[in-house]
C-alpha positions in Angstrom: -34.5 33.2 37.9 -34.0 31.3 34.9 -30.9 29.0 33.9 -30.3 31.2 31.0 -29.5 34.1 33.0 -26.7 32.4 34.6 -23.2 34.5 34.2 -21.0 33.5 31.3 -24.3 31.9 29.7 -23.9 34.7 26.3 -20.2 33.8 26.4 -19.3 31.5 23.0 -19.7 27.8 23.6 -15.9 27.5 22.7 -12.7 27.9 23.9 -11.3 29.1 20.9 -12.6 31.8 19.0 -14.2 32.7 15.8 -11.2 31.6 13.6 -9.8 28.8 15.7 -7.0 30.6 17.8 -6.7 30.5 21.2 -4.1 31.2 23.9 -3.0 30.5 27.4 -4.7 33.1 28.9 -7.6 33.4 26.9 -8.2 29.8 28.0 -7.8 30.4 31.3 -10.4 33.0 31.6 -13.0 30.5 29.4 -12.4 27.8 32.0 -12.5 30.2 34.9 -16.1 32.1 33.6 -17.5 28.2 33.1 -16.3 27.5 36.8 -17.7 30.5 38.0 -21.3 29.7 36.4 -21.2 27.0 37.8 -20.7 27.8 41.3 -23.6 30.5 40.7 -25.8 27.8 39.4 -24.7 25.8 43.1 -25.7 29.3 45.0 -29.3 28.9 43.3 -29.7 25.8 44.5 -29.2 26.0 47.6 -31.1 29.2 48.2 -34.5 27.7 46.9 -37.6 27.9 49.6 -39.9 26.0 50.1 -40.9 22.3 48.9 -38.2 20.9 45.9 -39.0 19.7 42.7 -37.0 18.9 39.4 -38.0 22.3 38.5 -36.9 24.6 41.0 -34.1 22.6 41.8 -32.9 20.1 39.7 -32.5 22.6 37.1 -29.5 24.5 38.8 -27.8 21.1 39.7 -28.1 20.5 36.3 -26.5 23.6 35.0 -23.5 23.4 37.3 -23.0 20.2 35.9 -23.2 21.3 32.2 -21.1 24.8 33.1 -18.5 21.8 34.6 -18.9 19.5 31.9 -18.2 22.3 29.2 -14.6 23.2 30.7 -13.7 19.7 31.4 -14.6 19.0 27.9 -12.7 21.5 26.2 -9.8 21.6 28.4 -9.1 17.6 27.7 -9.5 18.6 23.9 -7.0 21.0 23.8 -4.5 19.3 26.1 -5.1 16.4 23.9 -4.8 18.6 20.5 -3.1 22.3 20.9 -0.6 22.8 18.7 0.8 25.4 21.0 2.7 23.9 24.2 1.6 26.7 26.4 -1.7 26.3 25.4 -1.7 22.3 26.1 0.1 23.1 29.4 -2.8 25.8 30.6 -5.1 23.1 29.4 -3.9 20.6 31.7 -4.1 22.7 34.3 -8.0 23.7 33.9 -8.8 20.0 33.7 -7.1 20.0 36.9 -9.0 22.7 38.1 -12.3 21.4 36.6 -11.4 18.1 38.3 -11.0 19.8 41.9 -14.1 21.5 41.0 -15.9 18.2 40.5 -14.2 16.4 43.4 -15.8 19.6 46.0 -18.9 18.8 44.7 -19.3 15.0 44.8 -18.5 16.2 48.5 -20.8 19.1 48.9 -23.0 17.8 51.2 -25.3 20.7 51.3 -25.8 20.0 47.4 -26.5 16.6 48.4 -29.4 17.1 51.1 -30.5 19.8 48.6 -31.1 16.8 46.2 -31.8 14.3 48.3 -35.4 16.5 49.4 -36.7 16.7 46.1 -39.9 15.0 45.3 -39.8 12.9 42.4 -43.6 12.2 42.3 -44.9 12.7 38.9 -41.5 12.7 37.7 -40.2 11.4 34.7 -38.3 8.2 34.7 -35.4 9.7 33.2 -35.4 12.3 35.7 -36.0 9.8 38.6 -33.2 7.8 37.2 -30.6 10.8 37.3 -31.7 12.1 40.7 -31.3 8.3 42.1 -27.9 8.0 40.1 -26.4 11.5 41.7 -27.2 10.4 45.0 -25.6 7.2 45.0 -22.1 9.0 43.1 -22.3 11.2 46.0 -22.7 8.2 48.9 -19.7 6.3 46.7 -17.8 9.5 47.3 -18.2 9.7 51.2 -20.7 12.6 51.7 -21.7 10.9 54.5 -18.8 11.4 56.2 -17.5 13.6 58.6 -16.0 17.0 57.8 -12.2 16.2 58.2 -12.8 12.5 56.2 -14.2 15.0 53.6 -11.2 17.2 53.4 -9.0 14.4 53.1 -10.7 12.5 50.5 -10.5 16.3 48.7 -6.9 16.3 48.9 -6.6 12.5 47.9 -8.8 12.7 44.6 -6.7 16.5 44.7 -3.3 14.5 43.7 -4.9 11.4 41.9 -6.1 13.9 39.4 -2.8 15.3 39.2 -1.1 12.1 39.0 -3.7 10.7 36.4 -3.0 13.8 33.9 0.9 13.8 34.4 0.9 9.9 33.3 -1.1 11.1 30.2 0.8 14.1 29.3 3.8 11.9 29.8 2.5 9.5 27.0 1.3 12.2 24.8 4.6 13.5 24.3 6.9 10.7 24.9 7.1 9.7 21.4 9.9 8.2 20.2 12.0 7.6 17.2 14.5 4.8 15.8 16.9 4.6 12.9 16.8 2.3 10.6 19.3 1.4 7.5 18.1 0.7 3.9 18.8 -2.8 4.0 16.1 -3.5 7.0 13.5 -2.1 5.6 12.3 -5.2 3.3 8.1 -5.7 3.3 7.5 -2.4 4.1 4.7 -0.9 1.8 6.2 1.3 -1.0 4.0 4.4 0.1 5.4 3.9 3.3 8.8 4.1 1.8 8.0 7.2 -0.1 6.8 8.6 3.1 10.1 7.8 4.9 13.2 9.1 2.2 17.1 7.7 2.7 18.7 10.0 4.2 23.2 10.8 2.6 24.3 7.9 5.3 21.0 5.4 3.6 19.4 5.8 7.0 15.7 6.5 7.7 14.3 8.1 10.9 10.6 6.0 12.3 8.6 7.6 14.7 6.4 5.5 17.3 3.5 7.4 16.1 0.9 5.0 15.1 1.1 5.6 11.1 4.8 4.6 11.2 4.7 1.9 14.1 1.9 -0.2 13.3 3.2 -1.1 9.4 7.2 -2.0 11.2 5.5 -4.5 13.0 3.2 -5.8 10.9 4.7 -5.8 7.3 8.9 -5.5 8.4 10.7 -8.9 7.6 13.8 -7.3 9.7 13.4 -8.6 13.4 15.6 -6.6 14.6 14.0 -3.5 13.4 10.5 -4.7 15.1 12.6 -5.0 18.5 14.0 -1.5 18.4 10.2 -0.1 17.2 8.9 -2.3 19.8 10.8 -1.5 22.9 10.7 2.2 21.4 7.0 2.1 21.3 6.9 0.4 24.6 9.0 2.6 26.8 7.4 6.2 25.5 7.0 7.4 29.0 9.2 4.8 30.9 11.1 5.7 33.1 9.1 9.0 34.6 5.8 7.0 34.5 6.8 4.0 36.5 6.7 6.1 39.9 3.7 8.4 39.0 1.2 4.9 38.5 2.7 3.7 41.7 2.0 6.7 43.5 -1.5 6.6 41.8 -2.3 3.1 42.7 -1.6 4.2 46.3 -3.6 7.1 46.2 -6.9 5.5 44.8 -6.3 2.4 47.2 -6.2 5.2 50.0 -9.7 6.8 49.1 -10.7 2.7 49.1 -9.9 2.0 52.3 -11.3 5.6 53.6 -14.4 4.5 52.1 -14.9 1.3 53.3 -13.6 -0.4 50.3 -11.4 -3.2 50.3 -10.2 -2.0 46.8 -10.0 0.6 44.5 -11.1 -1.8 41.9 -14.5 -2.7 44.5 -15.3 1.1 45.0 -15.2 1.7 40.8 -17.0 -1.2 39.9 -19.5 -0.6 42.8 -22.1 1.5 40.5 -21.0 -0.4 37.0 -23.2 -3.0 34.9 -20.4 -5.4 36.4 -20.9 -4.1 40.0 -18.4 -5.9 41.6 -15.0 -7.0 41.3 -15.3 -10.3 42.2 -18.2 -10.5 39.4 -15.7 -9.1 36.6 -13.4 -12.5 37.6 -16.3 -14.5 37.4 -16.4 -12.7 33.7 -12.8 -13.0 32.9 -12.8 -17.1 33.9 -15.4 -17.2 31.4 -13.5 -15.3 29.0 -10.6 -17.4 30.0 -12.5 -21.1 29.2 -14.0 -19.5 25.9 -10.8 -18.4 23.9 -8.2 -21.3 25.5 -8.5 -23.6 23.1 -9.3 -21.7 20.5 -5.6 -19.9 20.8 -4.3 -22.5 21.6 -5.0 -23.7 18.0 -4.1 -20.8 16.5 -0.8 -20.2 18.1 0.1 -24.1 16.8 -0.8 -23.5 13.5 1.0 -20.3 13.4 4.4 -21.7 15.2 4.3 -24.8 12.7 4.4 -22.5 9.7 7.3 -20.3 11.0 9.0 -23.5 12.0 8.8 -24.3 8.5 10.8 -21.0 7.3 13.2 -21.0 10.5 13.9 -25.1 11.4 14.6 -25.6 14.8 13.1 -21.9 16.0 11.6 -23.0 19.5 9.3 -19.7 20.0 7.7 -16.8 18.5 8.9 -13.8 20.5 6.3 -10.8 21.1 7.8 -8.8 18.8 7.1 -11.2 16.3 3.4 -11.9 16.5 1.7 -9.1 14.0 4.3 -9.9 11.8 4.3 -14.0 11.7 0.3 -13.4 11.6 0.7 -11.4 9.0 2.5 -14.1 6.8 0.5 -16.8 8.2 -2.6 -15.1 6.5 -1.0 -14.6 2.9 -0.3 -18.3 3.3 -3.2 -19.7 4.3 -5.7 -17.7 2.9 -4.3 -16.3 0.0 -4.4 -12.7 1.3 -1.8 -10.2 1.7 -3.5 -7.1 4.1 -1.3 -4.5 2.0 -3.3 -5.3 -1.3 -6.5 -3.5 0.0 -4.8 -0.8 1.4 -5.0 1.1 -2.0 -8.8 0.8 -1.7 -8.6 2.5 1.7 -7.4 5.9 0.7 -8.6 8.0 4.2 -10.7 10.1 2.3 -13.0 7.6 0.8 -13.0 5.8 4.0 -14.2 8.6 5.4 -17.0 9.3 3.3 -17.9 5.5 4.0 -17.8 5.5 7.2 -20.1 8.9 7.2 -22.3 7.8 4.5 -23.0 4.4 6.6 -23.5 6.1 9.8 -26.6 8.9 7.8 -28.0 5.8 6.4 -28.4 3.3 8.9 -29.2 6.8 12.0 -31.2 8.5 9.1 -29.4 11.4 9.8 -27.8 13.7 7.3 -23.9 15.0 7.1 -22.9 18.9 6.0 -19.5 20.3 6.1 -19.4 22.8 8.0 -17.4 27.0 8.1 -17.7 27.1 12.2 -13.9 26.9 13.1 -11.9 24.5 14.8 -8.3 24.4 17.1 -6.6 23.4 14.3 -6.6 24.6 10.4 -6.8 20.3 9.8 -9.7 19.7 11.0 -12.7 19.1 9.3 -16.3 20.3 10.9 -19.8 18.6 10.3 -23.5 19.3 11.3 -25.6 16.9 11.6 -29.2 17.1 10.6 -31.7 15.1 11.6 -35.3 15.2 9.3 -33.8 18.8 8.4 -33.3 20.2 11.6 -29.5 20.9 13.0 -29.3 18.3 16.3 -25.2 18.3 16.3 -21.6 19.0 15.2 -18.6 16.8 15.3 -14.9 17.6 14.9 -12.7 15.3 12.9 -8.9 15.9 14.0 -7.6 12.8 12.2 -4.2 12.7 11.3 -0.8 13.2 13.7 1.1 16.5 14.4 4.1 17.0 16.8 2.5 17.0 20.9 -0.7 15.9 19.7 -2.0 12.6 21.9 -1.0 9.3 19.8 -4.1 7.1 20.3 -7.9 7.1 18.9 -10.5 8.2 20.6 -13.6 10.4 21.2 -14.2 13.1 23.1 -17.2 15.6 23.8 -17.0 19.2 23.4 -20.2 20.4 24.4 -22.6 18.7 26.5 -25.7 18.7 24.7 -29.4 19.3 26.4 -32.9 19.7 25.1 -33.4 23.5 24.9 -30.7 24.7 25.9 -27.0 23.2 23.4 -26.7 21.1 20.8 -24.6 18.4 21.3 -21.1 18.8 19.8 -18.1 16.1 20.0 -14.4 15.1 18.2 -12.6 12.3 17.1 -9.0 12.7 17.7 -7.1 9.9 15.6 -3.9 9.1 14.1 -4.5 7.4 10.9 -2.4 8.1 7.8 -2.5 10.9 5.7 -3.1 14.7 5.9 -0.4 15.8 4.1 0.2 16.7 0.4 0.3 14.2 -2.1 0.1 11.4 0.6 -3.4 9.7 -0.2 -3.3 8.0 3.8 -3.6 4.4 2.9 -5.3 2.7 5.6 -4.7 -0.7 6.3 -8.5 -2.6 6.9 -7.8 -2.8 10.8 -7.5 1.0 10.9 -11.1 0.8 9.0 -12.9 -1.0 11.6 -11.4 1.6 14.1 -12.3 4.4 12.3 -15.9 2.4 12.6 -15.6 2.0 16.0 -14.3 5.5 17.0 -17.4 6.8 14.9 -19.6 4.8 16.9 -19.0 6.9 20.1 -19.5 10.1 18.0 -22.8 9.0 17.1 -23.7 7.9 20.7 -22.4 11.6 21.9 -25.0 13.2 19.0 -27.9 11.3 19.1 -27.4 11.0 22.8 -26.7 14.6 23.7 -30.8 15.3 22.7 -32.1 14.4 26.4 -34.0 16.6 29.2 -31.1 17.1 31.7 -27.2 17.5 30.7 -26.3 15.3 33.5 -27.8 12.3 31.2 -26.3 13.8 27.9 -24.5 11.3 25.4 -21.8 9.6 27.1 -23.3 9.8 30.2 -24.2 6.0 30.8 -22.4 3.4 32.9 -18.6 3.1 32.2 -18.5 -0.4 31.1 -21.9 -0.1 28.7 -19.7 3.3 26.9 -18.0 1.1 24.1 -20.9 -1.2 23.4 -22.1 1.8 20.4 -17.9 1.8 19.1 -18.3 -2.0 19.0 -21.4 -2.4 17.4 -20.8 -0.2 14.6 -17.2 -1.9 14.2 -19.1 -4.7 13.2 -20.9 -2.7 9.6 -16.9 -3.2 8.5 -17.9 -7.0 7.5 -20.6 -6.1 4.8 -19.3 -6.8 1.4 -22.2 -4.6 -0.6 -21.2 -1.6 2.5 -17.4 -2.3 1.8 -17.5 -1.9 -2.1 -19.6 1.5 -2.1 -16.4 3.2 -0.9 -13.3 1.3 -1.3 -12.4 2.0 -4.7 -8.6 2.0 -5.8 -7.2 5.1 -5.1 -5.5 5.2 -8.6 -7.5 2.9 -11.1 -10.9 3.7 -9.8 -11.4 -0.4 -9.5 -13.6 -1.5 -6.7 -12.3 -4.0 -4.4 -13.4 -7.2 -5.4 -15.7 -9.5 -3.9 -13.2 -12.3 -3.6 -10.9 -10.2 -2.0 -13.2 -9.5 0.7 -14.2 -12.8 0.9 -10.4 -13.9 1.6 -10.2 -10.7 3.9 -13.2 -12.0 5.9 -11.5 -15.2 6.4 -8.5 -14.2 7.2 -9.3 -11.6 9.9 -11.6 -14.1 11.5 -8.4 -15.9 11.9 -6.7 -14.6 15.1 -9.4 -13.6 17.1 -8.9 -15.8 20.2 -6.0 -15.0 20.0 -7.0 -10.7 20.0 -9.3 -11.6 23.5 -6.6 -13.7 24.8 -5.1 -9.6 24.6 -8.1 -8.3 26.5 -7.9 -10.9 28.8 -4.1 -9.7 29.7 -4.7 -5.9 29.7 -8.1 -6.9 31.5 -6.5 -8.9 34.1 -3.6 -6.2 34.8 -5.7 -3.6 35.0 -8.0 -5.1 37.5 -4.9 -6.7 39.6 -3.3 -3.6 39.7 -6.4 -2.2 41.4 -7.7 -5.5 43.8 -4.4 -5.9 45.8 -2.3 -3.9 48.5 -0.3 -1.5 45.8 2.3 -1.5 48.7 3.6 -5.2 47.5 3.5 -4.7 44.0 6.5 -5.0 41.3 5.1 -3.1 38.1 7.7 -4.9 36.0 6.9 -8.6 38.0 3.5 -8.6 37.7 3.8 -7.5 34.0 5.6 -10.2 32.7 4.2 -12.6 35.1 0.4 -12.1 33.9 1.6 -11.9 30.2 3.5 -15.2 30.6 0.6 -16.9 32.3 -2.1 -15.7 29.1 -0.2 -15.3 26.2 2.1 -17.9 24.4 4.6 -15.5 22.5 8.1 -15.1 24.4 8.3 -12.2 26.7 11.2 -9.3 25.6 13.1 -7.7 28.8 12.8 -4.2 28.9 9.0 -4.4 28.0 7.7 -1.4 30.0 4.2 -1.0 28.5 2.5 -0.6 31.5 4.1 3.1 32.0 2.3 4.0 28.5 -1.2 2.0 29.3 -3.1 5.0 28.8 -6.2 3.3 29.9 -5.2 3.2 33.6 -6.2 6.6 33.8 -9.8 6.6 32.3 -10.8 3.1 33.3 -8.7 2.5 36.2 -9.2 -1.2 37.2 -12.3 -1.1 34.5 -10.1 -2.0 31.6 -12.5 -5.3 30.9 -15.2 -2.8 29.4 -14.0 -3.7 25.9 -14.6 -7.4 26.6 -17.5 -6.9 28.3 -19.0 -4.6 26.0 -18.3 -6.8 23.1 -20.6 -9.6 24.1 -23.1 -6.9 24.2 -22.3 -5.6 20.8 -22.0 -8.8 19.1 -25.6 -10.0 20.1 -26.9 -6.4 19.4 -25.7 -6.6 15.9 -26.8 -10.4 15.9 -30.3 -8.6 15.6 -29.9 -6.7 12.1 -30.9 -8.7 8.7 -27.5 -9.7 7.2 -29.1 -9.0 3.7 -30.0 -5.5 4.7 -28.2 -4.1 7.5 -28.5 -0.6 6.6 -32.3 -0.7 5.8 -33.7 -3.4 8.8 -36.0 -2.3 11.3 -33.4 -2.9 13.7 -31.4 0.2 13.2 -34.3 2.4 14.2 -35.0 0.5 17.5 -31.2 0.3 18.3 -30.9 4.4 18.0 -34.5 4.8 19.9 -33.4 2.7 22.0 -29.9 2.6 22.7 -28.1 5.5 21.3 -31.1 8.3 22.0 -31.2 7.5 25.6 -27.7 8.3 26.3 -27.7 8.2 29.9 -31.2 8.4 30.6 -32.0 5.0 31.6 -29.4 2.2 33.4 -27.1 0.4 30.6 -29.1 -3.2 31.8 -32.0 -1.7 30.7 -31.0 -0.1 27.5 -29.9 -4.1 26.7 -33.1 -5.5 27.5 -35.2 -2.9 25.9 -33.6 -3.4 22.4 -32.9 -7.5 22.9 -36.0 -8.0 25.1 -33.8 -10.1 27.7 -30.5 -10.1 29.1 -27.1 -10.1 26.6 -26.4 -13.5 26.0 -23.2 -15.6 25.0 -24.1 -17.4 22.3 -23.0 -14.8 19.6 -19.6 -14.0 20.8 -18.9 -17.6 21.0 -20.2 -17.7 17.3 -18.3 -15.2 16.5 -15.5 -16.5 18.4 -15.6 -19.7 17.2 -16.4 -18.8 14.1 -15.4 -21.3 11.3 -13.3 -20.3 8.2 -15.5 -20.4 4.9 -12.7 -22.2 3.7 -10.1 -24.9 4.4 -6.9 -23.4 5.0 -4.9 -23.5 1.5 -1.2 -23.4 2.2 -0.1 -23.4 5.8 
């Protein structure tokens, strides 16, 4: 019986229907006719007679996966994005569902003899490759054991999940706000002024929503206003989350040790690039010796300079950093990051962004009429040599109890024959409301790069033979070597100046300009992985250790103390609004990692033609085109033709200044 014949298979891709709406119930029952496919796809499976092949068995695996895939998908998009509470709140209860779903499967063992008999002779190596992947998830999940180990690791992975989408929900809508009087509001943009009006008293209200938080702390001169929007920001979901991560920590540590790990972080590195803890410490004491010195430098220079301005000052506190940077940079390099913003208007960086990724994939960009969740979103097809290979979702700007942070996310799992790939950015840049151009400051550019680099892996990705290897569907620390990569396009002067024109005049941003801007945002950076290197090291910590003993507020401060040289603020609770705890777990050194990778990728492209180089075409053959059909070591040497090497994120690392420092 064919795949296609599966129940629910005429149903709409979508959750939400022809114009956008969607409710609690009507959710529900799209989640529930996805699960039910699935578990009909399971039934076929296991019924097949006779000798297995990819054909008459592999296929049904592969449809339950997709039929799983396509309600977890949607049902973390709308929990991430409804406008509707009820809606978010059924949402997160059908990923839970979906979750137990996926949990009873990675512990079917019936499914997993079923795939374990099938003879891969003749087979592709793609196929091969997800057939030998599958069966080593299921052995990491204990399908081996007996049936009562079984039900218990259920139940355990049962209230992680739970756990895991309580912390998020927490964060999502623990946003804060802080008032702030007229008088503390000096080197704040005048946009951002005009945006925030006086209220009878000369008050202003400031949300920790990233378009209001990110220019307090960078542009502010008020210190005391960067404290309140810091410990605001910083205790979003504090005190409710500080409990749930401890009970999580626990509860993955518990599968661990049923498993025969000696850690949580042991068992989720065990099928990664990495593929061990102990190896990702071996990585983060090299991290450790490459960016020492280097921010160590940095943070003298910058402490001299405010020493300067404030005689007798003995530290630079941690509120303090983006700002003293900040003013560092217009000293020393003659550039002041609010004079480009009126070149980044979000609608032209937009277009950039889009109009870099069609040239450099050779794909082609339409707006499209299919609907959305939300009446702000924008919808795109993708066409590649004039055929339709994709759709993407752009949900860009803020709204009350949608999620703060910028990421991607996939919609629908894409597979030759059968979907097109479809996937969403979900940001929080500025803008999207009347009369409010959205002026980005250049770091928001480079994420809006580096967000579209994971959309672009999900398309171009989402084209392969099974859905289990669509788009995302590589190792977890190789996912943000794509994000990073394209990040990098941001440093092109002739890419720059084709969209950031002045919002007003029309002028483009001059080359000098960049030229300062390019100096001074090379200035920092050991300082930025001396960051990783403390979220890296928590994360992993958190994970590797007997959660029994541990003192979340202890080990926070501790760790920071011990790799970062700004003073420590009591009542710093950042790890209860650490979003990445969830996804990555102890796996948080995926952005380092990954950005070794990316920086000797993009090492490969011809600085004087990025966009038109050979090397664009081999990176999306490939790289991005595989998606997951082929391990992430591989991928590297296939494009590269040997291993990642070191050399050009120490280049890059150590990069010097084109120019001597000029007023510090």
């Amino acid at each position: 019986m064919p795949v296609e014949s599966l129940s629910a298979a005429n149903q709409d891709l979508h959750a939400w229907d022809a114009g956008g709406a969607v409710s609690a119930e009507a959710l529900a029952a799209w989640v529930s006719a996805r699960l039910a496919a699935h578990q009909e796809a399971l039934a076929r499976l296991l019924v097949v007679e006779g000798p297995r092949t990819p054909e008459n068995s592999l296929i049904y695996y592969d449809a339950a996966i997709e039929q799983l895939n396509l309600a977890g998908s949607q049902a973390g998009v709308l929990n991430s994005v409804a406008a509707d509470k009820a809606v978010r709140d059924q949402a997160q209860l059908d990923a839970q569902r979906v979750a137990v779903a996926g949990s009873a499967l990675s512990l079917n063992r019936a499914v997993y003899e079923a795939l374990a008999a099938i003879q891969l002779e003749g087979a592709s190596p793609a196929t091969r490759h997800f057939v030998e992947r599958t069966l080593l998830s299921y052995r990491l999940a204990g399908v081996d054991k007996d049936q009562a180990t079984r039900d218990r690791l259920q139940a355990l992975h049962e209230k992680a999940t739970r756990l895991s989408l309580e912390f998020s929900r927490n964060i999502q809508e623990g946003g804060k706000t802080i008032q702030a009087a007229s008088g503390e509001l000096d080197g704040l943009p005048a946009d951002y002024l005009a945006r925030h009006p006086l209220d009878e008293k000369g008050n202003v209200v400031i949300s920790t929503d990233p378009p209001d938080m990110q220019p307090v702390m960078t542009f502010a001169s008020n210190a005391a206003l960067r404290e309140r929007m810091f410990l605001a920001y910083n205790t979003r979901a504090y005190p409710v989350n500080q409990q749930i991560l401890l009970d999580l920590l626990a509860t993955r540590q518990e599968i661990a040790s049923v498993l025969g790990f000696r850690s949580w972080a042991d068992l989720a590195t065990a099928d990664q690039m990495m593929g061990s803890a102990v190896n990702v410490r071996a990585f983060l004491a090299k991290l450790n010796d490459a960016s020492r010195d280097g921010a160590q430098h940095e943070h003298k220079l910058v402490l001299e300079f405010v020493r300067e301005r404030q005689p007798g000052l003995q530290a630079i506190d941690i509120t303090s950093r983006g700002y003293w940077y900040e003013q560092f940079r217009r000293a020393a390099f003659d550039f002041d990051s609010q004079s480009v913003r009126p070149y980044f208007p979000y609608a032209q960086v937009e277009a950039g962004v889009l109009e870099t990724a069609a040239r450099l994939f050779k794909v082609e960009f339409k707006r499209s009429s299919a609907s959305a969740w939300h009446e702000s979103v924008s919808v795109f097809d993708v066409f590649d040599g004039g055929k339709h290979v994709g759709r993407f979702y752009l949900d860009m700007h803020p709204r009350e109890g949608k999620d703060k942070w910028f990421s991607a996310a996939p919609v629908v799992t894409g597979v030759r024959g059968r979907a097109l790939p479809e996937a969403a950015l979900i940001c929080n840049f500025p803008g999207g409301e009347k009369g409010d151009p959205g002026l980005l400051q250049y770091s928001d550019v480079v994420t809006y790069f580096h967000e579209f680099g994971h959309l672009m892996h999900a398309i171009l990705g989402g084209q392969t033979e099974w859905a289990g290897l669509s788009g995302f569907a590589t190792e977890g620390d190789f996912i943000e070597v794509p994000s990073q990569m394209l990040e990098e396009f941001f440093r092109d002067e002739k890419l720059l100046q084709a969209f950031a024109k002045h919002h007003e005049t029309g002028e483009t941003l001059p080359s000098e300009t960049i030229k300062k801007m390019k100096r001074a945002g090379s200035f920092g950076r050991a300082d930025w992985v001396r960051s990783q290197l403390y979220y890296t090291t928590l994360s992993l910590d958190l994970h590797d250790q007997d959660p029994a003993g541990i003192d979340l507020d202890a080990i926070t401060k501790s760790l920071y103390q011990s790799l970062q040289p700004w003073t420590w603020l009591d009542g710093n609770r950042m790890y209860a609004s650490f979003g990445h705890l969830t996804g990555y777990s102890s796996n948080y050194y995926t952005y380092a990692f990954d950005k070794v990778i990316a920086l000797d990728f993009f090492a490969q492209f011809d600085p004087a033609d990025l966009l038109g180089c050979d090397a664009g075409e081999r990176y999306r053959k490939t790289v991005l085109e595989q998606g997951g059909s082929k391990p992430g070591r591989e991928m590297v040497r296939d494009f590269l033709g040997r291993d990642e090497e070191f050399e050009a994120f120490s280049k890059w690392l150590n990069e010097e200044f084109e120019s001597e420092l000029i007023g510090a």
